[in-house]
py3Dmol code that shows the C-alpha trace and the ligand (Angstrom):
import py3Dmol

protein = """\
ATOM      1  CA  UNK A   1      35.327-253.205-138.849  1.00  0.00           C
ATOM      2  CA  UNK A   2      33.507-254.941-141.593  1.00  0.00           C
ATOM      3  CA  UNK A   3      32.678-252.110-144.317  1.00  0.00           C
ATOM      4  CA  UNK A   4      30.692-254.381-146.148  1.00  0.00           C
ATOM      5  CA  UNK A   5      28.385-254.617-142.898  1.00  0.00           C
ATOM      6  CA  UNK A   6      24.983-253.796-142.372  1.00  0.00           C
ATOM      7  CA  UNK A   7      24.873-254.601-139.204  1.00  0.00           C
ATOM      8  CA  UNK A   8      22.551-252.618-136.930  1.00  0.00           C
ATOM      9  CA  UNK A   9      21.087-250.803-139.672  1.00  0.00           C
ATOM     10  CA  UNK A  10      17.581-250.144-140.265  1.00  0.00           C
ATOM     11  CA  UNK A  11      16.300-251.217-143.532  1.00  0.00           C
ATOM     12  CA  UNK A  12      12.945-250.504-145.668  1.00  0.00           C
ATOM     13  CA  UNK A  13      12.037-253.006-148.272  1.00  0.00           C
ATOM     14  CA  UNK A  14       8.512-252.727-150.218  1.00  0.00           C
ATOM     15  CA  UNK A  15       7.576-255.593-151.864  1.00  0.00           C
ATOM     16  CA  UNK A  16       8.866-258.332-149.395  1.00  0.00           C
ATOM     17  CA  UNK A  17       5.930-260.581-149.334  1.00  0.00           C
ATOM     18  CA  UNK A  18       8.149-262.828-151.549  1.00  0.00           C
ATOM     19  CA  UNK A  19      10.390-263.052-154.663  1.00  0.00           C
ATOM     20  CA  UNK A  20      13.735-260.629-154.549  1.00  0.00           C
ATOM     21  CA  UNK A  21      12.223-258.752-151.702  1.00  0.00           C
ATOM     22  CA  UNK A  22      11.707-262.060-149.408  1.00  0.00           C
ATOM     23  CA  UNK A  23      15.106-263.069-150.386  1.00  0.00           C
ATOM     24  CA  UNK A  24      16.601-259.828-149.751  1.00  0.00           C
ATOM     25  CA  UNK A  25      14.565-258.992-146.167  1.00  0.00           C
ATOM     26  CA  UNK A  26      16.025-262.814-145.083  1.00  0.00           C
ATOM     27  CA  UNK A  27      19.429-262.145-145.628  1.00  0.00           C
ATOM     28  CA  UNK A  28      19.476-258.399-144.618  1.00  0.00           C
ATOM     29  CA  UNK A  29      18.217-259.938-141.174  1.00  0.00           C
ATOM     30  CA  UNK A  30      20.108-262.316-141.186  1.00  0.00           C
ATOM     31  CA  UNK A  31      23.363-259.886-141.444  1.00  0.00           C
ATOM     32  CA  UNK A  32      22.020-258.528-138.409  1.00  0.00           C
ATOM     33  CA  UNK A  33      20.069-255.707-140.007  1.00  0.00           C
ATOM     34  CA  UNK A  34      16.456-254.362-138.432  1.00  0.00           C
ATOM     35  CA  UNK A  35      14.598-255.369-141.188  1.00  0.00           C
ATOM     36  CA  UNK A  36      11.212-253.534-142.133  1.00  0.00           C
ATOM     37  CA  UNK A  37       9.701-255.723-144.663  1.00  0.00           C
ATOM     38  CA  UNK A  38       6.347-254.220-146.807  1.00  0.00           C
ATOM     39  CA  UNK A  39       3.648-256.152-147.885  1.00  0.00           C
ATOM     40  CA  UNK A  40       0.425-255.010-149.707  1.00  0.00           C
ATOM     41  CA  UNK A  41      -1.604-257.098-147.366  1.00  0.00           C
ATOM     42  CA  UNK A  42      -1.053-258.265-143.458  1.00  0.00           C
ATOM     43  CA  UNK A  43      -0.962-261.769-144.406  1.00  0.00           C
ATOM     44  CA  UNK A  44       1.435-261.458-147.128  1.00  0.00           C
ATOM     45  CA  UNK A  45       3.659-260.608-144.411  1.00  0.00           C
ATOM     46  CA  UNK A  46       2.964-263.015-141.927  1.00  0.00           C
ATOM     47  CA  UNK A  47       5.570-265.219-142.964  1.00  0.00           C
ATOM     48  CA  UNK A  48       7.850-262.607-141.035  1.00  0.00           C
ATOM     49  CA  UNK A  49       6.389-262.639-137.150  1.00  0.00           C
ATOM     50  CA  UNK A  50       6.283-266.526-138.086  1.00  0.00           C
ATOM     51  CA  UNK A  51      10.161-266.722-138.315  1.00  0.00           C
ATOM     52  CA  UNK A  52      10.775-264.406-136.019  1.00  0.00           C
ATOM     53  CA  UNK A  53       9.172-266.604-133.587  1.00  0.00           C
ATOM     54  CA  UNK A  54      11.357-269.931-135.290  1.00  0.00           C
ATOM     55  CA  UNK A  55      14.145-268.443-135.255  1.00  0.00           C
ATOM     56  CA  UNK A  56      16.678-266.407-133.287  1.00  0.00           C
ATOM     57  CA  UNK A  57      19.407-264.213-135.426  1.00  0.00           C
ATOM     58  CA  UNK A  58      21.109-262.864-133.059  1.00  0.00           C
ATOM     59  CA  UNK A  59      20.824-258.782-133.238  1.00  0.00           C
ATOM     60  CA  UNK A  60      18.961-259.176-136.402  1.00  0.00           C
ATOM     61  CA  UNK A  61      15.184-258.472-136.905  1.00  0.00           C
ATOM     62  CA  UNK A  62      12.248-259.140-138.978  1.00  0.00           C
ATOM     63  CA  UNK A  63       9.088-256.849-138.811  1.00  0.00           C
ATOM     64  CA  UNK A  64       6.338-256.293-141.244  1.00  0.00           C
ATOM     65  CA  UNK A  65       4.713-253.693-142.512  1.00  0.00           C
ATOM     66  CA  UNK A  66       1.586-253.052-144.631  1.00  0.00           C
ATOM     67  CA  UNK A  67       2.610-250.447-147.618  1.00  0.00           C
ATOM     68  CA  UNK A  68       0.686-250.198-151.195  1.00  0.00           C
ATOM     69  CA  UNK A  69       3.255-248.531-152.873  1.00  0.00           C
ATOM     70  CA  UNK A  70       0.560-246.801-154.902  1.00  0.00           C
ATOM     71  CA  UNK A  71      -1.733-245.183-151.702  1.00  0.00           C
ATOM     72  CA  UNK A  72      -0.004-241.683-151.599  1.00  0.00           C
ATOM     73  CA  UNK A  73       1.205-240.828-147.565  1.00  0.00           C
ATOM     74  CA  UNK A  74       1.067-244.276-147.016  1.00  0.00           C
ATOM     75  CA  UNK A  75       5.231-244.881-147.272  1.00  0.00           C
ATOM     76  CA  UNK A  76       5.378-241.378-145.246  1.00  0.00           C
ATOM     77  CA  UNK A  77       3.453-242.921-141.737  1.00  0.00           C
ATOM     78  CA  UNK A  78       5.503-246.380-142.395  1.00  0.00           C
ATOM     79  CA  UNK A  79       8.481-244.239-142.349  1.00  0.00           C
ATOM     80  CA  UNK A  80       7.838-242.191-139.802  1.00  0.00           C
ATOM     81  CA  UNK A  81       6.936-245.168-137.081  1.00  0.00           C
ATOM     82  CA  UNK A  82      10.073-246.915-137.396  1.00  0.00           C
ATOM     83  CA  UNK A  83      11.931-243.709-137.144  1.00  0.00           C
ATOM     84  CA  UNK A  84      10.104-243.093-133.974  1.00  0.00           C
ATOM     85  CA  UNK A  85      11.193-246.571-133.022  1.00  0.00           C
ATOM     86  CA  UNK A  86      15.019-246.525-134.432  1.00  0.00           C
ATOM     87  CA  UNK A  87      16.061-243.124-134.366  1.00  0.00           C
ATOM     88  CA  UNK A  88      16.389-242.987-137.894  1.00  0.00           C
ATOM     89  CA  UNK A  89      16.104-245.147-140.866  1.00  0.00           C
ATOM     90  CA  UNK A  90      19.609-246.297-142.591  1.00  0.00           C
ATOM     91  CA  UNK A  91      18.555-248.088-146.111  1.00  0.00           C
ATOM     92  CA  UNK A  92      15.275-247.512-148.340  1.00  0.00           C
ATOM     93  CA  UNK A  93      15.176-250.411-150.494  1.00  0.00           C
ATOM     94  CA  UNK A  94      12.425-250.035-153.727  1.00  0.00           C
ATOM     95  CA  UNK A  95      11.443-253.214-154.514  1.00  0.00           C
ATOM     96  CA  UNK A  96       7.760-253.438-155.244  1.00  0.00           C
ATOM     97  CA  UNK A  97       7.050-253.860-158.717  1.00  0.00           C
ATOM     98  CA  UNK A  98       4.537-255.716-161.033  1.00  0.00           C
ATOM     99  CA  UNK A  99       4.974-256.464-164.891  1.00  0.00           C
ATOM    100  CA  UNK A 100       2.414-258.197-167.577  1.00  0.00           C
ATOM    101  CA  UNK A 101       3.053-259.995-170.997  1.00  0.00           C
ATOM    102  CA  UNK A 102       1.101-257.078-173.490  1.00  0.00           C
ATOM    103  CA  UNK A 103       1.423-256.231-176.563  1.00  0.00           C
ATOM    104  CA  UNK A 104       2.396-252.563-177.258  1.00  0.00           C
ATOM    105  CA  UNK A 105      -1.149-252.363-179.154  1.00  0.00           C
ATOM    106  CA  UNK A 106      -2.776-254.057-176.166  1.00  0.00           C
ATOM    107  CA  UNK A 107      -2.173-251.832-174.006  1.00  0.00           C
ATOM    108  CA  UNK A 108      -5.378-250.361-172.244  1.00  0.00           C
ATOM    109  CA  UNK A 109      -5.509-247.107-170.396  1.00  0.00           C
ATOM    110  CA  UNK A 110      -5.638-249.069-166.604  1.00  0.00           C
ATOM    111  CA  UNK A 111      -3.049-251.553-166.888  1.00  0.00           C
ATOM    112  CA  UNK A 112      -0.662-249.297-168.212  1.00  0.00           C
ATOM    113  CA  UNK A 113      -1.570-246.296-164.989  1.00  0.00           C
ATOM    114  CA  UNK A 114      -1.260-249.654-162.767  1.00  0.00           C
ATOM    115  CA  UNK A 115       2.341-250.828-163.905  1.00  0.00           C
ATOM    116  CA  UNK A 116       3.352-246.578-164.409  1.00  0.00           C
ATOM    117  CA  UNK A 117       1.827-246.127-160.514  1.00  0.00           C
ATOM    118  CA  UNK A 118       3.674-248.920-159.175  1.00  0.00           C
ATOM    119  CA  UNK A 119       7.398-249.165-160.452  1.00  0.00           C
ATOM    120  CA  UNK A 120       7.795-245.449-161.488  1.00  0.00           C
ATOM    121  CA  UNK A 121       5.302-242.969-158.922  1.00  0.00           C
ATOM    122  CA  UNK A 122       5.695-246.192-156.307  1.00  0.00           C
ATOM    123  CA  UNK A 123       9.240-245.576-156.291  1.00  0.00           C
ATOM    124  CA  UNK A 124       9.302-241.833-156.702  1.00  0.00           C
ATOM    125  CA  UNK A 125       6.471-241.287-153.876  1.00  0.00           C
ATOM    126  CA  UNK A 126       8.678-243.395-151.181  1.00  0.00           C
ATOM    127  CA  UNK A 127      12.252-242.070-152.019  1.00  0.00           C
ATOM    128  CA  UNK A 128       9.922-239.147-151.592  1.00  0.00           C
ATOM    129  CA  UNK A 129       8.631-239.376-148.017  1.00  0.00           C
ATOM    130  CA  UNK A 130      12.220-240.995-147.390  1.00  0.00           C
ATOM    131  CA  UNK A 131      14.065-237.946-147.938  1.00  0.00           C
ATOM    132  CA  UNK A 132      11.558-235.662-146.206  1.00  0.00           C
ATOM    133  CA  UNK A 133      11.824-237.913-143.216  1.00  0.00           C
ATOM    134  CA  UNK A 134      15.700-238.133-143.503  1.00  0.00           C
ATOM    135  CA  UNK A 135      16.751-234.717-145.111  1.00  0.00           C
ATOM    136  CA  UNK A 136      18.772-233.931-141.853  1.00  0.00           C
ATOM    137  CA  UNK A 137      20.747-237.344-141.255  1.00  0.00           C
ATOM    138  CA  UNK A 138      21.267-238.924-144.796  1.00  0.00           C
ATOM    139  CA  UNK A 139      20.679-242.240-145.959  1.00  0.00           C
ATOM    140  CA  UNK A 140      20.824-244.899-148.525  1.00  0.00           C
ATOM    141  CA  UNK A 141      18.694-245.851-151.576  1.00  0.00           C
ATOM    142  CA  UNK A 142      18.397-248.737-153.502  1.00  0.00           C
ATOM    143  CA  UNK A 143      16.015-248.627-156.223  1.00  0.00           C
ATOM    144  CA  UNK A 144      15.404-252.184-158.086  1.00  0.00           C
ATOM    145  CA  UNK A 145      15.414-251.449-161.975  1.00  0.00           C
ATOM    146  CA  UNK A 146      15.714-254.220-164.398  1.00  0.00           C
ATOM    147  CA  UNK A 147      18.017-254.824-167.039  1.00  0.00           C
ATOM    148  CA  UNK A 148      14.912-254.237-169.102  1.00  0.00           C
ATOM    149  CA  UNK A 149      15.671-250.624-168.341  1.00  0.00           C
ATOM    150  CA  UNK A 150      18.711-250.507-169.522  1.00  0.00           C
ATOM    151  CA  UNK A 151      17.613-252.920-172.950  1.00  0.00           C
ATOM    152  CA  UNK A 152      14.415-253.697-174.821  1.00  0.00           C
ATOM    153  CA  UNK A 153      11.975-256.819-174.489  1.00  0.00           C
ATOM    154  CA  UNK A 154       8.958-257.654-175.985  1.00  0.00           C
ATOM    155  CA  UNK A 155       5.648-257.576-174.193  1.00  0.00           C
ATOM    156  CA  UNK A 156       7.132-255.538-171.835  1.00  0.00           C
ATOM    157  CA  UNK A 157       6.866-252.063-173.128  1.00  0.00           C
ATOM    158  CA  UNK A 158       5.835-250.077-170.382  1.00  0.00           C
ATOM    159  CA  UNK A 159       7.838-252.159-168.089  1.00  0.00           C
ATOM    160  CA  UNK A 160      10.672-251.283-170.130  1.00  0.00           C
ATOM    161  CA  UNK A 161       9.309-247.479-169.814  1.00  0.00           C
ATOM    162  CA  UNK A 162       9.616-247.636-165.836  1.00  0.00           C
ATOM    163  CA  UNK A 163      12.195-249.136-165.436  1.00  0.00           C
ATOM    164  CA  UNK A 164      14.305-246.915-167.945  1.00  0.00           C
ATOM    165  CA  UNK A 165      12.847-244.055-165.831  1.00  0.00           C
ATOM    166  CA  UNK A 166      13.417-245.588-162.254  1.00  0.00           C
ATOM    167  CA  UNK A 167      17.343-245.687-163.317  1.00  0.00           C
ATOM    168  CA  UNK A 168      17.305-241.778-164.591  1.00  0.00           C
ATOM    169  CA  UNK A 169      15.491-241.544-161.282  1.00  0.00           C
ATOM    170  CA  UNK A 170      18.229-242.597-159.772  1.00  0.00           C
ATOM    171  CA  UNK A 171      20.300-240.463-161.645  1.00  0.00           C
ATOM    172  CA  UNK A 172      18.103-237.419-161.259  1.00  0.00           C
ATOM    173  CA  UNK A 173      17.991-237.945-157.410  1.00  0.00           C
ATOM    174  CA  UNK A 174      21.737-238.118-157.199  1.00  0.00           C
ATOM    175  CA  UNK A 175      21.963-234.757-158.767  1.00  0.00           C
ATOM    176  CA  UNK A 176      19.644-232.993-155.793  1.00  0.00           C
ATOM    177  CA  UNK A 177      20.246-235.427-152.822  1.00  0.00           C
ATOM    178  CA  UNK A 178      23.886-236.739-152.638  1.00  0.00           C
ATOM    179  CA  UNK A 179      25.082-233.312-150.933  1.00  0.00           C
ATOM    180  CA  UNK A 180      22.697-233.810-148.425  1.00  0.00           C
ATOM    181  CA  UNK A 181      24.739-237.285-147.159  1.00  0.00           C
ATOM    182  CA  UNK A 182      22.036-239.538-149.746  1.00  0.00           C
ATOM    183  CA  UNK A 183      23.062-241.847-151.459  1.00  0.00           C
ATOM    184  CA  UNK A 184      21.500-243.221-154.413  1.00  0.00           C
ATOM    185  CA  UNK A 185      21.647-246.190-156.512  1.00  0.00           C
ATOM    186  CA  UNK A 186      19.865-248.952-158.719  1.00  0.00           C
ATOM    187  CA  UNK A 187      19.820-252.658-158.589  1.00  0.00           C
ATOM    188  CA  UNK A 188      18.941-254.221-162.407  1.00  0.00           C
ATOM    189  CA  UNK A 189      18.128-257.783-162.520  1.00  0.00           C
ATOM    190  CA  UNK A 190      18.051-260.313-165.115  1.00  0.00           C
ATOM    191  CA  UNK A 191      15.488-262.975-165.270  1.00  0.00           C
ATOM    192  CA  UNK A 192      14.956-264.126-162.286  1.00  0.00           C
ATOM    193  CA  UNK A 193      13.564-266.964-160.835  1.00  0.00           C
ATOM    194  CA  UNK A 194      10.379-265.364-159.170  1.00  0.00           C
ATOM    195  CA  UNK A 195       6.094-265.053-159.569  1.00  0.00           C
ATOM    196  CA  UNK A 196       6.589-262.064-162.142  1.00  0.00           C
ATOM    197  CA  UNK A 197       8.340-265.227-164.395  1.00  0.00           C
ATOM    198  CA  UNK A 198       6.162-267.672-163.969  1.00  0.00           C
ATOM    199  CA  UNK A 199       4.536-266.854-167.884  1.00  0.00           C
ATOM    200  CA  UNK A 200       7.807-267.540-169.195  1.00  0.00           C
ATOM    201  CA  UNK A 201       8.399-270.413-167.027  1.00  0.00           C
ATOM    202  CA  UNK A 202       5.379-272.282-168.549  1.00  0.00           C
ATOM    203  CA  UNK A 203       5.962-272.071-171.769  1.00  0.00           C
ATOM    204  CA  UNK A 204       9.094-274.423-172.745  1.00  0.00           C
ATOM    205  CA  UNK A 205      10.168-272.706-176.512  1.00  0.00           C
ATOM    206  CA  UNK A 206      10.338-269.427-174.896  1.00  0.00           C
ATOM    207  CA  UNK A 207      12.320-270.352-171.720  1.00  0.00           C
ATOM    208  CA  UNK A 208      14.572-272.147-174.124  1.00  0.00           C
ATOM    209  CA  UNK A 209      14.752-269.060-175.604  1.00  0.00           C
ATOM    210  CA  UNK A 210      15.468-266.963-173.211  1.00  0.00           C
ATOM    211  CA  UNK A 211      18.123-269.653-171.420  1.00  0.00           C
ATOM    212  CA  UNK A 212      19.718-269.427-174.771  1.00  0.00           C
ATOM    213  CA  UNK A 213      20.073-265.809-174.037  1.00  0.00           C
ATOM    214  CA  UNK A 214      22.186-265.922-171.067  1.00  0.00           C
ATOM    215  CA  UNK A 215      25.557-266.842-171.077  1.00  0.00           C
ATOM    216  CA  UNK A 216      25.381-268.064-167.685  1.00  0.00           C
ATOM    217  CA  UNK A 217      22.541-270.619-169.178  1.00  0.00           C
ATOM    218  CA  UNK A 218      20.226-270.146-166.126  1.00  0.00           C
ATOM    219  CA  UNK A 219      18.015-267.797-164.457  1.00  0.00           C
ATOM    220  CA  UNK A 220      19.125-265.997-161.279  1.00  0.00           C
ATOM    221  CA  UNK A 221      17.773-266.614-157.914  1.00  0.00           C
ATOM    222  CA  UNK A 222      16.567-263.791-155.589  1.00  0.00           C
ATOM    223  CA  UNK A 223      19.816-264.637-153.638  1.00  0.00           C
ATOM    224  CA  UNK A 224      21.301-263.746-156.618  1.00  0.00           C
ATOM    225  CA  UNK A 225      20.489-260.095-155.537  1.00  0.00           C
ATOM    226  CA  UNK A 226      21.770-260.183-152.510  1.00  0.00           C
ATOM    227  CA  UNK A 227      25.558-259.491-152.617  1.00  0.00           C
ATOM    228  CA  UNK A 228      25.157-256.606-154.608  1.00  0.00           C
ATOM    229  CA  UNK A 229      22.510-254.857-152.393  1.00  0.00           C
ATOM    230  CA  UNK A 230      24.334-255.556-149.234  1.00  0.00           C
ATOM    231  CA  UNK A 231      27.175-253.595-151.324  1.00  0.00           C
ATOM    232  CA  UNK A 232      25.522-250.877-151.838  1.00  0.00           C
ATOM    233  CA  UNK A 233      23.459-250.739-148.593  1.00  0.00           C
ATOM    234  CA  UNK A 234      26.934-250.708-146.650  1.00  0.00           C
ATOM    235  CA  UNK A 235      29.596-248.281-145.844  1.00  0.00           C
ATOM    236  CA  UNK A 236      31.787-250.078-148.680  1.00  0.00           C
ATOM    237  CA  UNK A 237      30.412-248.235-151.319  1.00  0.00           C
ATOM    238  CA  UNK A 238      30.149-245.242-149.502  1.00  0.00           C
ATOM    239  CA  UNK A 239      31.525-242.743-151.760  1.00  0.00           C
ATOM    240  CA  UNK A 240      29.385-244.515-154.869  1.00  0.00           C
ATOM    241  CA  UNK A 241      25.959-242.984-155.780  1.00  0.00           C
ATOM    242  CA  UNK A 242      23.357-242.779-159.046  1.00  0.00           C
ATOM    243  CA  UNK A 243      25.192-245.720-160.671  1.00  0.00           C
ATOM    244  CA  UNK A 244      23.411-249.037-161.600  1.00  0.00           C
ATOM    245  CA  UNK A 245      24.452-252.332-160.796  1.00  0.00           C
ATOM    246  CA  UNK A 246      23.677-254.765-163.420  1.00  0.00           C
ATOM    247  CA  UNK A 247      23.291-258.655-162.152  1.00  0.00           C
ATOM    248  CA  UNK A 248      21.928-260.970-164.906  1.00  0.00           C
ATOM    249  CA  UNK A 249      24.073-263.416-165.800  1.00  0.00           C
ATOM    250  CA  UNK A 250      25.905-261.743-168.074  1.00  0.00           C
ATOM    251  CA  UNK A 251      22.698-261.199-170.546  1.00  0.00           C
ATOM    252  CA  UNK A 252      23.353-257.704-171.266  1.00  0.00           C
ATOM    253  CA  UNK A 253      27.063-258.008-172.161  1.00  0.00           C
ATOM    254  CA  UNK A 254      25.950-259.982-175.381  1.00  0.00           C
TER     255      UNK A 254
END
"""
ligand_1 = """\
44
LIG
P 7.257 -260.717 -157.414
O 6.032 -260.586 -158.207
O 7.628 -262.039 -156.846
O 7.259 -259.666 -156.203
C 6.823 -258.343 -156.363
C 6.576 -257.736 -155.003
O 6.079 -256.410 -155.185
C 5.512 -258.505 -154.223
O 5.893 -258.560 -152.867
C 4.274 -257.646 -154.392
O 3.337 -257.772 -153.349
C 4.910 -256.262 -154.396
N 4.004 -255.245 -154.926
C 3.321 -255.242 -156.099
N 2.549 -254.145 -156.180
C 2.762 -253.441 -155.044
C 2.271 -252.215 -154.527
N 1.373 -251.476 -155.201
N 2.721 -251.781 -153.322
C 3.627 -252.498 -152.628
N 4.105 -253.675 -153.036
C 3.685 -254.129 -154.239
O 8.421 -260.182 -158.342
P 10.004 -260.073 -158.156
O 10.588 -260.726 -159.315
O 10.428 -260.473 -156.809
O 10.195 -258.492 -158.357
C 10.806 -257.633 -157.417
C 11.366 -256.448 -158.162
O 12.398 -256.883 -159.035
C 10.344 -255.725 -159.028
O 10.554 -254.338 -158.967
C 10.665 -256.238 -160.420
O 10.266 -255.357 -161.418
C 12.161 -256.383 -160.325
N 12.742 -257.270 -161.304
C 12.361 -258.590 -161.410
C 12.903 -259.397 -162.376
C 12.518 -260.832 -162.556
O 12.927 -261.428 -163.572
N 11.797 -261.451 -161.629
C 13.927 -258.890 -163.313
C 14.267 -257.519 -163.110
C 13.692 -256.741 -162.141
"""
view = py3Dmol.view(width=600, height=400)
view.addModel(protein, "pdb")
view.setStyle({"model": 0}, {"cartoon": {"style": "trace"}})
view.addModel(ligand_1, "xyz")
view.setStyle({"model": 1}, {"stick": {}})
view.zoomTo()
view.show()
């Protein structure tokens, strides 16, 4: 037996219209997990049904799901339907997330409620409805921090603010939940290759810049993020829970 296998499990990802959530629904699937990938809108997801119909993975599968993170009950009925469909659900991935480029002083009242209500109550709402749906069987979380929650950045103060509090979410979670067979953990990654980067992307000095920053000299991929949530979605890190796994390319070492 494979303990790194995730084989027949039943995963939840939010936010896998594309990015780290595509790239982790694909390769979950592909491991021959039941993979319930979240969109905000039905054709965000449509890329799913499409290669489910192209192609076959053996024992693996791809459905999607529309979940706004920020539309309280809505992660509950999700839930809820593929538990009436699986028996129960193994792995609750958080993934959903949105950032901006602001100025501390720029902030205005909405954007910051919008990026708060997504990565921080988003989170908290579906581990949340996750646990009320699981209390009796256990399960897994994975809840996808940043290193910018473990470090400062500019521009990205309340990002910085969620994702600090998503990891002593984690933490705090750990504390009530692990005796009742949960398990929870946190994901950070570095820059990665994805939409939330395209700003930096498109202006040369500060990619440079940031490049400069990592001693890997490159920005991850979303695949990047796959080894280390298969890790912690499988039995071999069964006896490991509110710890943080950093993958960045080493940026946070300097
Ligand atoms: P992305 O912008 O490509 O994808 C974000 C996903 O979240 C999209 O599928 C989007 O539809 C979904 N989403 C946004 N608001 C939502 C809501 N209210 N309800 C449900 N889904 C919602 O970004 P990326 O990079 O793939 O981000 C994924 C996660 O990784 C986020 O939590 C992000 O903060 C985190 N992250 C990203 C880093 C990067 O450099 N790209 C670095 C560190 C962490």
């Amino acid at each position: 037996m494979n303990p790194f296998s995730v084989e027949g499990k039943s995963v939840l990802i939010t936010g896998a219209s594309r990015g780290i959530g595509q790239a982790l629904a694909q390769a979950f699937r592909d491991q021959g997990a039941h993979v319930y990938g979240c969109g905000t809108r039905a054709e965000s997801i449509a890329w799913m049904a499409q290669e489910a119909e192209s192609r076959d993975v053996p024992g693996g599968s791809l459905t999607g799901e529309v979940l706004n993170v920020t539309e309280p009950g809505a992660a509950a009925a999700v839930i809820a339907r593929i538990i009436e469909k699986r028996g129960r659900l193994d792995c609750l991935i958080n993934n959903a997330g949105i950032a901006s480029n602001t100025p501390a002083m720029g902030f205005k009242e909405d954007e910051m409620e919008a990026i708060i209500d997504t990565n921080f109550k988003g989170a908290f709402r579906t581990c949340q409805a996750y646990y009320r749906a699981q209390r009796r069987q256990g399960g897994t979380i994975i809840n996808v921090a940043s290193i910018l929650g473990l470090v400062g950045g500019p521009l990205a103060s309340v990002y910085c603010g969620t994702k600090g509090a998503v990891i002593q979410l984690t933490r705090a979670l750990t504390t009530e939940w692990s005796s009742n067979n949960f398990r929870i953990n946190a994901l950070a990654p570095g820059f990665t290759d994805t939409d939330m980067t395209e700003m930096i992307k498109k202006r040369p000095a500060v990619l440079e810049k940031m490049l400069e920053a990592i001693p890997m000299r490159r920005m991850g991929r979303p695949e990047d993020m796959v080894g280390a949530a298969l890790f912690l979605a499988s039995d071999a890190s069964a006896y490991m829970t509110g710890q943080v796994i950093v993958v960045d390319g080493g940026v946070t070492a300097m």
